[in-house]
C-alpha positions in Angstrom: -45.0 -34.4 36.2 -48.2 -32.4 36.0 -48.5 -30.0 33.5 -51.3 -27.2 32.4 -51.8 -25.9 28.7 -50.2 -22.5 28.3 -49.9 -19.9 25.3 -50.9 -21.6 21.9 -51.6 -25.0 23.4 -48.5 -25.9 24.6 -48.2 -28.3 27.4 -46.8 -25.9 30.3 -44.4 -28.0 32.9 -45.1 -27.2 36.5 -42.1 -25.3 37.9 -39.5 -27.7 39.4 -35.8 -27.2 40.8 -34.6 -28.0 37.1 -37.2 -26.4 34.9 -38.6 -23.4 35.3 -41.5 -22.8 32.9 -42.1 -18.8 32.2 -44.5 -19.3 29.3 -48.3 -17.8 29.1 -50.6 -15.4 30.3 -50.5 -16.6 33.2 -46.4 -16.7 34.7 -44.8 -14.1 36.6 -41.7 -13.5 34.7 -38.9 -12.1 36.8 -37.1 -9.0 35.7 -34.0 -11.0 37.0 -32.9 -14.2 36.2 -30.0 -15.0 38.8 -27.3 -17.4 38.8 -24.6 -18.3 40.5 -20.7 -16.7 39.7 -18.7 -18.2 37.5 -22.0 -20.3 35.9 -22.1 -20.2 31.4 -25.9 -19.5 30.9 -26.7 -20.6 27.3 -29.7 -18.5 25.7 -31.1 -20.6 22.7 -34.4 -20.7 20.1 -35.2 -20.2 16.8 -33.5 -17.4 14.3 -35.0 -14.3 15.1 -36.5 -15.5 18.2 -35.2 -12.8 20.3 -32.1 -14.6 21.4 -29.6 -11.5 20.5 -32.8 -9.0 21.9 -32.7 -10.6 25.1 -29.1 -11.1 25.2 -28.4 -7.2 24.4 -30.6 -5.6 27.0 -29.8 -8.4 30.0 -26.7 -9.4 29.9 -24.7 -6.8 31.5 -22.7 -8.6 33.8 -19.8 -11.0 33.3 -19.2 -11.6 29.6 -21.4 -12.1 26.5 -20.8 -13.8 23.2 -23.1 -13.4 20.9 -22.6 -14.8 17.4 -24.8 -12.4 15.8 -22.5 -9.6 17.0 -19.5 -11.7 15.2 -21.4 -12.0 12.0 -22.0 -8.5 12.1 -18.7 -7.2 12.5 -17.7 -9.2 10.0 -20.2 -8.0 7.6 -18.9 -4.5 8.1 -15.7 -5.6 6.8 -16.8 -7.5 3.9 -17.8 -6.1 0.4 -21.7 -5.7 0.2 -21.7 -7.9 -3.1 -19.9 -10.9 -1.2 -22.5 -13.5 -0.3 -21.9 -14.5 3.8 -21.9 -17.7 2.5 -18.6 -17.3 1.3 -17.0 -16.2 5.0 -19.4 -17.9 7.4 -16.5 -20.1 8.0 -14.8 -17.2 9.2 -17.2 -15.7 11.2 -17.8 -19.3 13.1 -14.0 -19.3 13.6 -13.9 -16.0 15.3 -17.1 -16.5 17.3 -16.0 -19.7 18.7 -12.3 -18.4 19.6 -13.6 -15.7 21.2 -16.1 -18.1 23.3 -12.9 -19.9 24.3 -11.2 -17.3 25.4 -14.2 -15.7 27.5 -14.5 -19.7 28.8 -10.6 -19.6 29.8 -10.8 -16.7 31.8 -13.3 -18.1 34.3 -15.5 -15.2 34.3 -19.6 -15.8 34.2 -20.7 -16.3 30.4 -23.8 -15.4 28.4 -23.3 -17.4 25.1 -25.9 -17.3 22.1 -27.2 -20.6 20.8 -29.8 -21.4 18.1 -30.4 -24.7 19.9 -29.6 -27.4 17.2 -25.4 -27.5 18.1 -25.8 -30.2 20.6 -21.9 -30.6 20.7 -21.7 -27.0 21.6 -23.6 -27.3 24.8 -21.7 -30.4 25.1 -18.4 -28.3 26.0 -20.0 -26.1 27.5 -20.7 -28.4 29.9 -17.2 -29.9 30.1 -16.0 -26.1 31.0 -18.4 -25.4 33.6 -17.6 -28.6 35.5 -13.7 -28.1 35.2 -14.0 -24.5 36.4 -16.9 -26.3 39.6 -19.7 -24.4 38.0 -23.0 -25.0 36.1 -24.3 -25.2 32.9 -28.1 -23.4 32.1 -30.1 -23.4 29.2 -32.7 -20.4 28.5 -34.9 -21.7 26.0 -36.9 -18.9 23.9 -40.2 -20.6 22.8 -41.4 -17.9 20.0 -43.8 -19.2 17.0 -42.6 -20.4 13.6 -44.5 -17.0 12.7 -42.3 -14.8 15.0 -39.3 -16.0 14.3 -39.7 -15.2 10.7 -40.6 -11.7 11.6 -37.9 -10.8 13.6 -35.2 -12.3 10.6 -37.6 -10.0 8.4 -37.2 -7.0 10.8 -33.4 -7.7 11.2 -33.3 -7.9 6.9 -31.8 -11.2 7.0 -33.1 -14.5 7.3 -31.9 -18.6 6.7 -32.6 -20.6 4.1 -35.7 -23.0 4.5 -34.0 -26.0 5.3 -32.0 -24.4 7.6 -35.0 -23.3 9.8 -36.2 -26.4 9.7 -33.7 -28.1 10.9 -33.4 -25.3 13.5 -37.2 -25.5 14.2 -36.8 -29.5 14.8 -33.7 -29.1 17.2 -35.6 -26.5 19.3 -39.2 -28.9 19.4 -36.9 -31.3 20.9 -35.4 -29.1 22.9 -38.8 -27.7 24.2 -40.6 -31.9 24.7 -37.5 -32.6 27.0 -38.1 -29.4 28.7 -42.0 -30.1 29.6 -40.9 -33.3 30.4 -39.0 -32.2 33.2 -35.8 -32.9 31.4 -32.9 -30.6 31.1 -30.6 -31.5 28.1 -27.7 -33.5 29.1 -25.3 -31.5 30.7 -27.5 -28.4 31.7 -28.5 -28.1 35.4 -31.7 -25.9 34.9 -33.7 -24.9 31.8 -36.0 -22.0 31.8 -38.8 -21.3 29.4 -39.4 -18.1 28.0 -42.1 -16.8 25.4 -41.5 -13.1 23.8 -43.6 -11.9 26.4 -41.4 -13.4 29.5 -38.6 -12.4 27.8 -39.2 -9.2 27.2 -40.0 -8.4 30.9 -36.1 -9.8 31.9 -33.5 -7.1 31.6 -31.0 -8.6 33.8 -29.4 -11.6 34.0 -27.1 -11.5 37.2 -24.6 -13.6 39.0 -23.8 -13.7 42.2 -21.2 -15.2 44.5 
């Protein structure tokens, strides 16, 4: 597959019917990104990529399950002194419930993803085919050095290990990608840099 260099060096994939590469000065990102009803799109990227940004402004149709919106909820119920490692548990538990029951109702589905929960996308996949639809991966390519400043700007961050392992599932993620290679299960991947995705404010579905 041929490929040109885009923003920071990157290889840049030439647009196919699988992947769409939206990366670098040079791409025309779409203020629309437009699926078919009933399809689960899953956003994914590094913490503090701008997965719950993008997710917020665009995502106005069908349903949206963002586990930063679950964490946060929680927090407001918590004491202030009690580490989140204590409840994470919890908050996991509620987020993926509530993803099940937005999956049982059939409706179209925007679901948060850091990238490095394989098995996640995994039945994701298994529920779009049972309802006949598709599975699609937006994949938010921001810098080590953005990432870090949008936890910083958000006043909460991961441990180092845990970016890294985040950081290594996403690289993967991203090779495949250029490669012309959607993860198993996903139909399409579409690359997005902070400046792509900040020109999308609607993700739509239509019959």
């Amino acid at each position: 597959m041929p490929t040109q260099r885009g923003a920071r060096g990157r290889a840049r994939t030439a647009d196919t019917g699988l992947v769409r590469d939206l990366r670098g000065p040079a791409a025309h990102a779409p203020r629309r990104l437009g699926f078919a009803a009933g399809d689960i799109v899953v956003v994914s990227g590094l913490p503090g990529g701008g997965k719950s940004t993008l997710i917020k402004r665009a995502a106005a149709e069908g349903g949206a399950v963002d586990s930063q919106d679950t964490r946060e909820a929680w927090e407001r119920r918590m004491p202030a002194a009690l580490p989140y490692a204590v409840y994470r548990p919890l908050v996991r538990a509620a987020h993926y419930w509530g993803l099940w029951r937005m999956l049982r109702s059939g409706a179209s589905v925007v679901v948060h993803d850091c990238g490095t929960q394989s098995w996640v996308r995994g039945l994701l996949a298994a529920a779009a085919r049972r309802r006949g639809r598709a599975l699609h991966l937006l994949l938010l390519d921001s810098s080590p050095e953005e990432a870090l400043s949008g936890q910083a700007a958000r006043g909460r961050g991961v441990s180092a290990y845990a970016f890294a392992r985040h950081r290594g599932a996403v690289t993967r993620l991203l090779r495949e990608a250029e490669a012309g290679r959607p993860p198993a299960g996903c139909a399409s991947v579409t690359l997005l840099d902070r400046r792509s995705a900040a020109t999308v404010s609607r993700i739509a579905f239509t019959a």
